[in-house]
C-alpha positions as a printed Julia matrix, in Angstrom:
387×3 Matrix{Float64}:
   0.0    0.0     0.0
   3.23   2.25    0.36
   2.95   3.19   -3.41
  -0.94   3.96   -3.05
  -0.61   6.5     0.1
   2.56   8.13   -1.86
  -0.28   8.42   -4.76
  -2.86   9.84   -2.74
  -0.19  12.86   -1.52
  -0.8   14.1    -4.53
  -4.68  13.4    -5.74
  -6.65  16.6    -6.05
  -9.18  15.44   -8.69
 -11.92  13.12   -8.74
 -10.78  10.4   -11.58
  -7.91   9.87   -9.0
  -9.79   9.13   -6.38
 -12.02   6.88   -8.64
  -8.58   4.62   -9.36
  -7.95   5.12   -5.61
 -11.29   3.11   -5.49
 -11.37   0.21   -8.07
  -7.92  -0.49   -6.54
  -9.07  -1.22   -3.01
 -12.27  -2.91   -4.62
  -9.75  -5.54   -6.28
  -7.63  -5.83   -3.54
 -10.09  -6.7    -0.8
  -8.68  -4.4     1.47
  -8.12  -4.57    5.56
  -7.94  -1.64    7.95
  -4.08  -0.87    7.78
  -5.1   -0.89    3.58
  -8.28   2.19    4.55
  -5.83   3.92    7.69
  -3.14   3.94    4.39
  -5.64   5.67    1.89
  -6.99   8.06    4.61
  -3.38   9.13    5.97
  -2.35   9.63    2.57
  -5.27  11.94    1.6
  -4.97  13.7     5.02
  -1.3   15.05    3.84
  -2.78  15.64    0.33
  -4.08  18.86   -1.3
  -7.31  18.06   -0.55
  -7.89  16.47    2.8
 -11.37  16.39    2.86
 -10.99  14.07    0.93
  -9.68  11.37    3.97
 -12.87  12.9     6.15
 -15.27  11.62    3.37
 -13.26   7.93    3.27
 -13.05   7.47    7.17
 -17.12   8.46    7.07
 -17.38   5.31    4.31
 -15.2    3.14    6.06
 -16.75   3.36    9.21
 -20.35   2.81    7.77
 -19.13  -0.47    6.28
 -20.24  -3.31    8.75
 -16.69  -5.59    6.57
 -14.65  -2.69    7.81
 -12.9   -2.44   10.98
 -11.62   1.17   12.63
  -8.75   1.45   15.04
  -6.62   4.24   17.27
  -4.72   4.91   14.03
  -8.13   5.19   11.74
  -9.23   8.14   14.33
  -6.06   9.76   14.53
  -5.67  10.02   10.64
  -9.09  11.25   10.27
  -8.45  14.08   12.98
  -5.07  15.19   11.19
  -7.38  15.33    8.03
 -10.26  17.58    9.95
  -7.5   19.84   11.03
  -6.22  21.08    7.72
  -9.53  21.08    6.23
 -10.6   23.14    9.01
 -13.63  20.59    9.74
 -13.84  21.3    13.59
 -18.08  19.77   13.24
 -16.41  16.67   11.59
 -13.65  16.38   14.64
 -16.26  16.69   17.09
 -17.91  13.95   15.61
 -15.18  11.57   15.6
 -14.54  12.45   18.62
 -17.84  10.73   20.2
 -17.22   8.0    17.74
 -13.98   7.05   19.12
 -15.75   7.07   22.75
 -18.15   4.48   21.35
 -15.13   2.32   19.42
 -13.52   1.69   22.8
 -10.31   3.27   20.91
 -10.31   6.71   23.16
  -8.0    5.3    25.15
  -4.95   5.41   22.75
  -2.39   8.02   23.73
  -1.61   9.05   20.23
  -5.51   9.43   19.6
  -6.0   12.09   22.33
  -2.64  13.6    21.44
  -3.77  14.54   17.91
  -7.73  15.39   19.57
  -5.79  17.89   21.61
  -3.96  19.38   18.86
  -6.79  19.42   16.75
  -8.74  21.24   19.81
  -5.67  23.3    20.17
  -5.45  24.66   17.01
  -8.84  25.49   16.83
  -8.52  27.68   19.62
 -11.72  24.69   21.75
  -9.45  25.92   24.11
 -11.96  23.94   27.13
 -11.98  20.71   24.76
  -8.66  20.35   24.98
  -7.8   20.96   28.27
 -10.65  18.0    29.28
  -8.96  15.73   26.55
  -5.27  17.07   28.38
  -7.39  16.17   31.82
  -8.78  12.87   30.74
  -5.05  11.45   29.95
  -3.46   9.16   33.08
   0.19   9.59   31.15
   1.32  13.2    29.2
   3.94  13.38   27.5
   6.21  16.56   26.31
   4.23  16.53   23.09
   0.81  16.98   24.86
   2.01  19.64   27.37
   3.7   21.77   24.19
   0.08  21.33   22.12
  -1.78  22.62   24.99
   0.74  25.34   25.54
   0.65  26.1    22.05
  -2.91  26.42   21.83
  -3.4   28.95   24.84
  -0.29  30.71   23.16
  -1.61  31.08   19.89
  -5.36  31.61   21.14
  -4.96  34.75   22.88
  -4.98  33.38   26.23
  -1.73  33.97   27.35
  -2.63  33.33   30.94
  -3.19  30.22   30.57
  -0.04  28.82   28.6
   1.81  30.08   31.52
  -0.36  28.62   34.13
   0.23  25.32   31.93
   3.53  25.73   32.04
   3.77  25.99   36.09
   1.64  22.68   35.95
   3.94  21.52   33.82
   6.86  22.14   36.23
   5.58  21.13   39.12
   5.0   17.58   37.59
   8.87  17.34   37.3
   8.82  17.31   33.51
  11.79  18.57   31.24
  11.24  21.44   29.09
  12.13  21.33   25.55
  12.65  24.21   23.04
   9.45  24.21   21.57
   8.09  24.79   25.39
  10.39  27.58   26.17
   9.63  29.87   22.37
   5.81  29.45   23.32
   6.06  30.07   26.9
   7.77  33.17   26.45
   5.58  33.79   23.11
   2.76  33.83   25.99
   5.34  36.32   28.3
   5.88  38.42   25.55
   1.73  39.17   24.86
   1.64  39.83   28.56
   4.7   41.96   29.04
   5.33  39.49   31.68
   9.4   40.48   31.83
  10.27  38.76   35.66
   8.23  35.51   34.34
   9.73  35.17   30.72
  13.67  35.93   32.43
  12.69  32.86   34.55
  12.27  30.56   31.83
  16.02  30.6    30.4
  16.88  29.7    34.38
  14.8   27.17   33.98
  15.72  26.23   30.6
  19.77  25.97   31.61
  18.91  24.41   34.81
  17.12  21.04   33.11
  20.12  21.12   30.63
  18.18  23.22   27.72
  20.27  25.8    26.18
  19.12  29.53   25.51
  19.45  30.68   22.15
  19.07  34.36   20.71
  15.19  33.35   19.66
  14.78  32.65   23.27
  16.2   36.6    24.19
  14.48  37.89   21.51
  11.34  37.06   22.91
  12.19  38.37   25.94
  13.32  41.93   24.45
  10.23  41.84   22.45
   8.04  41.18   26.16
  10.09  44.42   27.09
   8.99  46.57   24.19
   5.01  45.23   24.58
   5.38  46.95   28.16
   7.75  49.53   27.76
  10.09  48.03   30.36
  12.87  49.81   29.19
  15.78  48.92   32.1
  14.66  45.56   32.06
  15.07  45.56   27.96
  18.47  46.7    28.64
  18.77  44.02   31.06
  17.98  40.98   29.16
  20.28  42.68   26.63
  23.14  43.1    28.64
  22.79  39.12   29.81
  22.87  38.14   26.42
  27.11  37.31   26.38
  27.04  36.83   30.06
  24.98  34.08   28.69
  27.16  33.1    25.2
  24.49  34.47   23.17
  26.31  36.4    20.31
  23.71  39.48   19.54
  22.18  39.67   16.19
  20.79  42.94   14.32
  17.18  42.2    15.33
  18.29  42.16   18.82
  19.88  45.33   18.81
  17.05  46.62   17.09
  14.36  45.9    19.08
  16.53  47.69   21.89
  16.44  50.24   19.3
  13.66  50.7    19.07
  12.87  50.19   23.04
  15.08  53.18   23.74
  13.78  55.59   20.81
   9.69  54.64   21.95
  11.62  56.61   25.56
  12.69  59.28   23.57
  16.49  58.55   24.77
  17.78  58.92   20.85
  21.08  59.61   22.08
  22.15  55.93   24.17
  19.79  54.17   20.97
  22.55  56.18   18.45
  25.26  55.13   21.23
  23.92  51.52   20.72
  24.02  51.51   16.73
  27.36  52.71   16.94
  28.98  50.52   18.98
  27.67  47.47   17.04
  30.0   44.7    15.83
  28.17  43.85   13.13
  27.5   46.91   10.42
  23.87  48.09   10.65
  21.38  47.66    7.97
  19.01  50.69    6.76
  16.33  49.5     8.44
  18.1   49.91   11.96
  18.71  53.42   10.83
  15.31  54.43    9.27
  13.98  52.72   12.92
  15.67  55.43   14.69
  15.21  58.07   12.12
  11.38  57.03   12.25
  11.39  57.72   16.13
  12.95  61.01   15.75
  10.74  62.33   13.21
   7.56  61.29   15.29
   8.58  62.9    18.58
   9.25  65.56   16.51
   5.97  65.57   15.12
   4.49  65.3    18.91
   6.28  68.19   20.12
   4.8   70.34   17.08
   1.37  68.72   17.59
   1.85  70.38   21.1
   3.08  73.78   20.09
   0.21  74.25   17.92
  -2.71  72.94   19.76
  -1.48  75.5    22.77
  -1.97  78.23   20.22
  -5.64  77.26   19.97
  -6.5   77.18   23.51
  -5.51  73.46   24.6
  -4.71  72.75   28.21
  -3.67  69.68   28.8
  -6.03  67.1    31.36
  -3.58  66.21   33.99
  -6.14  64.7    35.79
  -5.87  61.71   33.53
  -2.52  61.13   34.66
  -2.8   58.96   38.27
   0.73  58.57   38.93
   2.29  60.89   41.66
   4.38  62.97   39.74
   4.9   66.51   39.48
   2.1   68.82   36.83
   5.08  69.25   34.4
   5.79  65.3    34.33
   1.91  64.46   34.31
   2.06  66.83   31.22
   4.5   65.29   29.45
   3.34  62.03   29.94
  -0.23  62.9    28.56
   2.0   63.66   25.6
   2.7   60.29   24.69
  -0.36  58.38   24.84
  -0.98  55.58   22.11
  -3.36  57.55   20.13
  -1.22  60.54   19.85
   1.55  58.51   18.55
  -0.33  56.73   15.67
  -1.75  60.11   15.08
   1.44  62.07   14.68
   3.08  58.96   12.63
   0.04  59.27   10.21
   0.64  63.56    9.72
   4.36  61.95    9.15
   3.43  59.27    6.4
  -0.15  59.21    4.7
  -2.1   61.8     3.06
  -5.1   60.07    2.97
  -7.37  60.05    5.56
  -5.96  59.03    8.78
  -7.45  55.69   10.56
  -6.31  54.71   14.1
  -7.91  51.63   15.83
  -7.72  50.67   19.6
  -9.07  48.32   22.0
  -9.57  50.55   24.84
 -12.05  53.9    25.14
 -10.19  56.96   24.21
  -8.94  59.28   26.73
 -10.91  62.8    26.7
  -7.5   64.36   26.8
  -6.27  62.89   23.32
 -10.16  63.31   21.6
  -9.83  67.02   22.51
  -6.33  67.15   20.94
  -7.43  64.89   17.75
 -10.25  67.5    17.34
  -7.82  70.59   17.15
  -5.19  68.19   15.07
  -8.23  67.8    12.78
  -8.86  71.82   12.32
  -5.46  73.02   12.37
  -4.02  70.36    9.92
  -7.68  70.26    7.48
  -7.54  66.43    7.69
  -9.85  63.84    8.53
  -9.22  61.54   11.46
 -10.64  58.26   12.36
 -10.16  56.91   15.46
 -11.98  53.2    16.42
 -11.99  52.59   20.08
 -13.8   50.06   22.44
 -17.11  51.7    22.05
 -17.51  53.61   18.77
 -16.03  55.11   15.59
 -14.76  58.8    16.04
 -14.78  60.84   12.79
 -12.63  63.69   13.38
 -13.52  67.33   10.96
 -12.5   70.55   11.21
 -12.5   70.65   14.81
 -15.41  68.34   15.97
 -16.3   64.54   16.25
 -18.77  62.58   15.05
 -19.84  61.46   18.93
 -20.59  65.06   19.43
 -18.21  64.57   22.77
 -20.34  62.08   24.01
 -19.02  58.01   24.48
């Protein structure tokens, strides 16, 4: 059957499948025969194909499913994106007496996993008496990759605590999860962990980390995790020094990111230097943004501002708020309308400031927060000041 699962790699049309068909017809075929036709069409172009078979196959009283049937049919459901069909094999496997396998419920979890069923496959991850690395890096994986950060690393200190050695895949998507929290003191405790069960740090594993950094704006800790980089043996690449780059120029301090470039062994490509130029030119923009809207009456809402700072520090720190920014890089780069999108309610001090940038600049703003669009015109917004 070797030659008939390489052929079914590569069917995509229906006279294929047909030969596929009076073949197994002929041959009077047993189950490792159907598991070979539906694992080949479940790596194929068209893996829907292997769904439709395994549905055949298992309404055939001659024909007998196992562990391997099920786990070839789930592969096939998860690149044809057929989460229904999954779920349905799923209860069929219950019924088969099969469920059992470990290689069954590892692919059911990945399938789960992938589909972001993030409570499916934690009960399949629950159900199992043995886990192996494989299982714990799907489930991680799957809160990773599903937005649930949270819960990769809670995995992960489950993981742990069961005694069980890491691997690399376990380390990139727990600090993956580290780096969508800005979760710096968590992700620099992986690579401890990591060198203390004999798994060595790379620079993909301190990238992440410097990445975690910029999500938060942890600037001394990005310097940090840079600085243990050689302490470490970890030779520094361009995308590492620019993401501290770019770290330092989002806090304004140009001067120690320029000190930085400079000092690199390695020569700097031009988009290390249009990353810092970029910077520049925005804050730039910001402090003309300010200058002007001054001139037309603004005073700035310090009362947004909770930390206990000084008036002149609450000021400046209204100055760079997230809107601002993606306003000021728009004057910078488009001429079109401008279009900002958030996922948290705008602040009244940056809607008043959008309105002036609006009338003093004759452009149209749109900002899309939590609640509503704002269209920004000549000085006034669509909410009427009211969200």
């Amino acid at each position: 059957m070797a030659h008939i699962e390489s052929f079914l790699t590569k069917c995509t049309s229906l006279s294929d499948i047909k030969q596929v068909h009076a073949h197994l017809r002929i041959s009077n075929p047993v189950t490792n025969d159907w598991n070979a036709v539906i694992r080949g069409f479940a790596v194929s172009p068209t893996p829907t194909n292997s769904v439709t078979w395994y549905r055949s196959i298992s309404r055939a009283s001659s024909s007998k499913l196992d562990a391997l049937t099920c786990s070839f049919a789930f592969k096939a459901c998860a690149r044809a994106l057929a989460l229904v069909e999954a779920k349905q094999i799923h209860c069929q496997t219950i019924k088969l007496v099969v469920y059992s396998d470990v290689l069954l419920k590892t692919t059911l979890l990945d399938v789960y996993a992938k589909w972001c069923e993030l409570g499916r496959a934690k009960r399949v991850f629950d159900e199992m008496s043995v886990r192996d690395i494989a299982m714990w890096n799907a489930l991680i994986i799957g809160f990773a990759q599903g937005y649930n950060p949270r819960g990769a690393l809670s995995v992960f200190k489950r993981m742990r605590e069961d005694s069980l050695m890491p691997n690399e895949i376990t380390v990139l998507e727990t600090l993956s999860a580290c780096s969508q929290l800005g979760a710096v003191k968590e992700g620099e405790r992986v690579p401890r962990k990591m060198k203390k069960c004999g798994v060595g740090g790379d620079g993909v594993t301190y990238l992440s980390l410097l990445c975690a950094c910029n999500h938060a704006g942890l600037v001394e800790d990005g310097i940090r995790v840079f600085d243990s980089m050689v302490g470490c043996g970890v030779q520094p690449s361009v995308k590492h020094y620019g993401s501290v780059v770019d770290l330092l120029g989002s806090a304004r301090r140009i001067e120690e990111a320029f000190r930085i470039i400079s000092s690199m062994p390695v020569v700097p490509d031009v988009v290390l230097w249009q990353s810092l130029l970029g910077e520049c030119e925005i804050y730039v923009k910001l402090d003309e943004i300010g200058f002007r809207v001054r001139e037309f009456g603004y005073v700035p809402e310090t009362s947004y501002v909770l930390h206990d700072i000084g008036e002149e520090d609450k000021e400046e720190a209204l100055c760079y708020h997230s809107e601002k920014l993606a306003v000021a890089f728009g004057l910078i780069s488009i001429s079109v309308p401008i279009q900002v999108i958030k996922n948290l309610r705008i602040r009244g001090d940056c809607h008043e400031v959008i309105k002036l940038v609006s009338k003093i600049n004759n452009r149209e703003i749109i900002v899309r927060d939590r609640a509503r669009f704002h269209r920004f015109t000549d000085g006034s917004c669509s909410c009427r000041d009211y969200w």
